[in-house]
C-alpha positions as CSV (number, residue, x, y, z in Angstrom):
1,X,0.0,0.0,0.0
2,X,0.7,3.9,-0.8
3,X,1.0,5.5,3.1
4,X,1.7,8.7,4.0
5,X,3.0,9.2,8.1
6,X,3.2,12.4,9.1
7,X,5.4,13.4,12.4
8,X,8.7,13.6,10.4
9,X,11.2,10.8,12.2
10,X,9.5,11.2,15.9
11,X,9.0,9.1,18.4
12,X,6.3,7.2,16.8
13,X,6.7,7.9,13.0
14,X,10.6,6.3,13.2
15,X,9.5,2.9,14.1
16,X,6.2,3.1,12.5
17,X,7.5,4.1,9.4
18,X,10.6,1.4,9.9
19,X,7.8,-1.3,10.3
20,X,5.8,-0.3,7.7
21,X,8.8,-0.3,5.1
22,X,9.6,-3.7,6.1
23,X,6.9,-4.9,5.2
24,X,6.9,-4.3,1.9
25,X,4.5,-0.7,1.7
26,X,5.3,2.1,-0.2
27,X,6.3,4.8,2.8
28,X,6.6,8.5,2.2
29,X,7.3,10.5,5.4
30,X,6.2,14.0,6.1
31,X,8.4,16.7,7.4
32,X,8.7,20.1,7.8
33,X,12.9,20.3,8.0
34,X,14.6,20.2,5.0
35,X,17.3,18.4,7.3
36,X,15.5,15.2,8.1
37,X,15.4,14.7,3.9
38,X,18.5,12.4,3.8
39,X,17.4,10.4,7.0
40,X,14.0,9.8,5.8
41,X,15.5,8.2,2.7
42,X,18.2,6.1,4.2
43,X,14.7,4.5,5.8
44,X,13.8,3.5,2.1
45,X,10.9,6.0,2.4
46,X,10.0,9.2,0.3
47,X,10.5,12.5,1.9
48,X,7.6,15.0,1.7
49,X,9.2,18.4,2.8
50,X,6.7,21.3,4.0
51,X,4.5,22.2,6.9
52,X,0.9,20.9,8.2
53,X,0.1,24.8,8.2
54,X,-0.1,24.5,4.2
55,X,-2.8,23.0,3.2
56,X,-2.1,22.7,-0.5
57,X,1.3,20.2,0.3
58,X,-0.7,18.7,2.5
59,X,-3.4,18.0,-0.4
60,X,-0.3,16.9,-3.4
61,X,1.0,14.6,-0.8
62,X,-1.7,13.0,0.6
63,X,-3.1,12.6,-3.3
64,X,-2.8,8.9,-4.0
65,X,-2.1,7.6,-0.7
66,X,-3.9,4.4,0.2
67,X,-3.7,5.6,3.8
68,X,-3.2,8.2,6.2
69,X,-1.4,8.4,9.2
70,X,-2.1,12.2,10.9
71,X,-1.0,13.7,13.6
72,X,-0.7,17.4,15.1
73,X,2.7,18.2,16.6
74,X,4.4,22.2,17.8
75,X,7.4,23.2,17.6
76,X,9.1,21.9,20.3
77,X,9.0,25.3,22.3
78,X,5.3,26.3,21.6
79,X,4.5,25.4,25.1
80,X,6.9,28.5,26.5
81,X,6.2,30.8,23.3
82,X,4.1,33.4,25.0
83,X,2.9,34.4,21.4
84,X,1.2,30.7,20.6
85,X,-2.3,29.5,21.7
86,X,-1.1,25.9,21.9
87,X,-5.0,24.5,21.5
88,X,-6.1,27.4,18.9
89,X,-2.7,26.1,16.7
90,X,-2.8,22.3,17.0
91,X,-6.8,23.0,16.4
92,X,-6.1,24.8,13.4
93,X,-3.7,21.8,12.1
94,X,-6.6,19.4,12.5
95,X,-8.5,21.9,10.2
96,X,-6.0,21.5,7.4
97,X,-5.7,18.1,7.7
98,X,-9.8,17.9,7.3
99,X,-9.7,20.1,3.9
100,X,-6.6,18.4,2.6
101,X,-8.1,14.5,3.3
102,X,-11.5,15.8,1.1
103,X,-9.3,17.7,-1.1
104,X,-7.2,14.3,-2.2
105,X,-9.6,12.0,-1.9
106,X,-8.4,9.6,0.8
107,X,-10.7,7.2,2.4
108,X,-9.0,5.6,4.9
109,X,-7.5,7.4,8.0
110,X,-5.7,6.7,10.6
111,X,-5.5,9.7,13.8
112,X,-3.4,10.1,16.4
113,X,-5.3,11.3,19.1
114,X,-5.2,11.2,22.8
115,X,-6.6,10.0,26.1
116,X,-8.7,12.5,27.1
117,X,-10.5,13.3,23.7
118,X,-13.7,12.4,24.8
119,X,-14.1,15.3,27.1
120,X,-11.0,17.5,26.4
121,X,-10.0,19.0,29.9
122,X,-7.1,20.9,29.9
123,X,-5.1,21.2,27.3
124,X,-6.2,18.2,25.5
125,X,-8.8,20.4,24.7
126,X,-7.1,20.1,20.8
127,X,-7.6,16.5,20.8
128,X,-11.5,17.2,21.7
129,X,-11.3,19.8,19.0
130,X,-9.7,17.6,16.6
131,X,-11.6,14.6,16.6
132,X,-15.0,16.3,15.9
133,X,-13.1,17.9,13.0
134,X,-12.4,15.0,11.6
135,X,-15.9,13.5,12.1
136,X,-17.3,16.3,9.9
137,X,-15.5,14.7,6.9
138,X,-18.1,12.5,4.5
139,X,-19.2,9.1,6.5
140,X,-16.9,7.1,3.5
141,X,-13.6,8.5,4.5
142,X,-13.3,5.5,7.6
143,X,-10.9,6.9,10.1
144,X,-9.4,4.9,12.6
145,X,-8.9,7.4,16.4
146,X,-6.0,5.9,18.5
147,X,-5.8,7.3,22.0
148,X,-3.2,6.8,23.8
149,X,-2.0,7.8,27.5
150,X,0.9,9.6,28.9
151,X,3.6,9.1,26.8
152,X,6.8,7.2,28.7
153,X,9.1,10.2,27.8
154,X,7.5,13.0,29.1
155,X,9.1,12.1,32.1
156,X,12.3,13.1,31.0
157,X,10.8,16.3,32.2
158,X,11.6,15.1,35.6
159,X,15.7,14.8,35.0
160,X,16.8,18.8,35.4
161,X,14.1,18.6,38.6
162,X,15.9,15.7,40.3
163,X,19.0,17.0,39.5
164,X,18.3,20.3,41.1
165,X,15.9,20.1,43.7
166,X,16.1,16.1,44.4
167,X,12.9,15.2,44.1
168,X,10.0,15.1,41.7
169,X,7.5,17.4,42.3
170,X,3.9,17.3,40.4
171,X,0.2,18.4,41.5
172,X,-0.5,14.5,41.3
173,X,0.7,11.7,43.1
174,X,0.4,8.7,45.6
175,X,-0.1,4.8,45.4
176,X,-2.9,4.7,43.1
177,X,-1.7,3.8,39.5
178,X,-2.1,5.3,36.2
179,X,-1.6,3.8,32.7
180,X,1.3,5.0,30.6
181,X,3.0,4.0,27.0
182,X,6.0,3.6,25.5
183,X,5.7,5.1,21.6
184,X,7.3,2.1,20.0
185,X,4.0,0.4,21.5
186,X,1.8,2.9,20.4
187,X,3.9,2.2,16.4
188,X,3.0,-0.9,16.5
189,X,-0.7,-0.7,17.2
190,X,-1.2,2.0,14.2
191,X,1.1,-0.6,11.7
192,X,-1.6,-2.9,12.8
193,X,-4.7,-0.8,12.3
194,X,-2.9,0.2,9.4
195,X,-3.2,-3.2,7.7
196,X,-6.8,-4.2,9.3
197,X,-9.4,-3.7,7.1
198,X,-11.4,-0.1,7.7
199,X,-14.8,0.6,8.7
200,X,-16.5,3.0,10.2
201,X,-14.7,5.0,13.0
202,X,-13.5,3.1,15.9
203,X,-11.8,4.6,18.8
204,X,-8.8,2.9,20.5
205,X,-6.6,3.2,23.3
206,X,-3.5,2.2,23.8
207,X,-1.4,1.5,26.6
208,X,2.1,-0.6,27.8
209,X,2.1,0.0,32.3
210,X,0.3,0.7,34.8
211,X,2.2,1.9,37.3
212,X,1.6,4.7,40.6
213,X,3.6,7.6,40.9
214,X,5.3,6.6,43.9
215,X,6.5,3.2,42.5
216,X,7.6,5.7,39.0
217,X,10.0,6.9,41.8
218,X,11.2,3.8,43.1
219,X,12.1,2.6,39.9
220,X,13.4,5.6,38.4
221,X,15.6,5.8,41.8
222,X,16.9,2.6,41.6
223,X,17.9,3.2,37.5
224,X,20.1,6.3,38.2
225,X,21.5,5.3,41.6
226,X,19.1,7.4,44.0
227,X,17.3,4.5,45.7
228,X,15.3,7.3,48.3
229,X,14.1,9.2,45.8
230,X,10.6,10.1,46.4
231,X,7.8,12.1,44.2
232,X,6.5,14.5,46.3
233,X,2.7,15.9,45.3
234,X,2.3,19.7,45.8
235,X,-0.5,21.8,45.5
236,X,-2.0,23.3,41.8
237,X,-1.1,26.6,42.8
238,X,2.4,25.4,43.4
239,X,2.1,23.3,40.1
240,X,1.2,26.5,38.4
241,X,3.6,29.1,40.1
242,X,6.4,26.4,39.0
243,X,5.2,26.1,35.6
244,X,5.0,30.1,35.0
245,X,8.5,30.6,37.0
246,X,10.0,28.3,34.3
247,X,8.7,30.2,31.4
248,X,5.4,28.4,30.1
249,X,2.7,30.9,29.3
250,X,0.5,31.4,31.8
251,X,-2.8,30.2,30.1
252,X,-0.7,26.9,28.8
253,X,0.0,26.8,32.9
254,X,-3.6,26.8,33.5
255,X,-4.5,23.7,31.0
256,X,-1.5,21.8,31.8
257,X,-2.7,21.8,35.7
258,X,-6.4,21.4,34.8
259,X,-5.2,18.2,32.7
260,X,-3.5,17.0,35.9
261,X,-6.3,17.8,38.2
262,X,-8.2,14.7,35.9
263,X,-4.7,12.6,36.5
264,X,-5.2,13.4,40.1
265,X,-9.1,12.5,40.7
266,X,-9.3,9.9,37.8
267,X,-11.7,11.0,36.1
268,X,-9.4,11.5,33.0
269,X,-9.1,7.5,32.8
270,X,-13.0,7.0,33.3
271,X,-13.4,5.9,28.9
272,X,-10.1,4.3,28.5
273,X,-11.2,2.1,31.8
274,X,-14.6,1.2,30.3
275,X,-12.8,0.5,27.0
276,X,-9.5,-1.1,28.6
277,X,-6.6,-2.3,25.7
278,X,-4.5,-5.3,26.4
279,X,-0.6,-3.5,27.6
280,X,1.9,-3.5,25.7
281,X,5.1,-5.0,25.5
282,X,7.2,-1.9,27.1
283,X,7.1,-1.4,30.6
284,X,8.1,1.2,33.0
285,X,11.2,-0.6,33.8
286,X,11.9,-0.8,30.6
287,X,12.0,2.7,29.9
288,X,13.9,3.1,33.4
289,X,17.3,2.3,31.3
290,X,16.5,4.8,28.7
291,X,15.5,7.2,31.7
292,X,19.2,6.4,33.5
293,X,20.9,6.5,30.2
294,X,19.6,10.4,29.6
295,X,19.7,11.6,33.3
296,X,23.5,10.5,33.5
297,X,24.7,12.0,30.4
298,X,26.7,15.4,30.9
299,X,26.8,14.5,34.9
């Protein structure tokens, strides 16, 4: 088949894309750095340079694809950039990629979506957003909505916060346990959607641990030699004030706590719970080594 991945060489693109060339399909990767060209080809796919803010290269490369992978992605500093309104931007990318899909002519679609998308607190607000922009296309273009969870690496977040402060600090916390996912999981569900056949449009969510914050501690201690560390829950006002102090804009402060106060009480897991997906094969303690691996470089 003729597939088209957007999310340039990413976290989930990479293997996805890897996967998907090995099997035999017809790959052409999406990114918006002239860079990643060479890369992308030494993969054995083709390289579609330009931005998901262009609706007319989205159009010319989606044109003849068999399927679509779509995601919406920032630059990697739009949560700081005081001049971006993260949900109005990643909304407006879910617009394009609605006028470019009836544009070309695709029929089958496969989204990148988010836990949280069914009621969009916080700033997963986008994903909300998204979703019921996609749903507005004609009922024959069959998309596919993955959802995952928190992403394994986001925790990397936590490195420069150990190292200075010796701790982790979050508005969450405790013994109760959350689900989280590796990407390479979350590639290979989507190469197997991918290759299922399409109908309608079925949500699903995907997940590899489930694991509590204070045992995310344990583990990470025990990885990078700091058997007592501890994760240490502080107060949304604190979570904010931290947030602002390092530089996020204050309204992206606001949904990033708002998203953690549905962490905190639950109620953020309440669909993927009724609508549980076996785990996948990359667990926390997996990830630990990666974890260890980037906290002790440059010690």
């Amino acid at each position: 088949m003729k597939i088209v991945v957007t999310g340039s060489l990413g976290n989930i693109s990479k293997p996805l894309a890897t996967e998907l060339i090995e099997k035999g399909h017809q790959v052409t990767v999406v990114s918006s750095t002239q860079e990643r060209k060479a890369a992308i080809e030494a993969l054995g796919a083709t390289a579609a340079i330009g931005t998901m803010e262009d609706t007319d290269f989205l159009t010319q490369t989606f044109t003849g694809a068999d399927v679509l992978y779509v995601m919406e992605t920032l630059a990697g500093n739009a949560f700081f950039d005081h001049n971006v309104d993260v949900i109005e931007a990643t909304t407006q990318i879910g617009r394009n990629y609605k006028e470019a899909i009836e544009r070309s002519g695709v029929k089958k679609v496969v989204h990148l979506s988010s836990i949280g998308a069914d009621t969009g607190p916080g700033l997963l607000r986008f994903h909300y957003n998204v979703e019921n922009i996609l749903r507005e296309l004609p009922a024959d273009v069959f998309i596919k909505f993955m959802r995952p969870v928190g992403f394994y690496y986001v925790m990397y977040q936590f490195i420069p916060m150990i190292k200075q402060q010796g701790a982790i600090y979050s508005s969450d916390g405790g013994d109760r346990k959350t689900p989280w996912v590796s990407p390479l999981d979350i590639a290979a569900v989507i190469a197997e959607e991918i290759e299922k056949p399409f109908e309608g449009r079925p949500i699903r969510y995907i997940a590899s641990d489930e694991i509590s914050p204070n045992d995310i501690a344990r583990i990470f201690g025990e990885a990078i030699g700091k058997p007592d560390l501890q994760w240490i829950q502080i107060s949304d006002e604190q979570m904010m004030d931290g947030l602002i102090t390092a530089g996020m804009k204050p309204e992206t402060a606001e949904g990033y706590v708002a998203m953690n106060v549905g962490v905190r009480d639950g109620s953020l897991y309440d669909d993927f719970y009724k609508h549980k997906p076996v785990l996948g094969k990359v667990k926390l303690i997996d990830f630990a080594k990666d974890f260890a691996a980037a906290y002790n470089q440059n010690q």
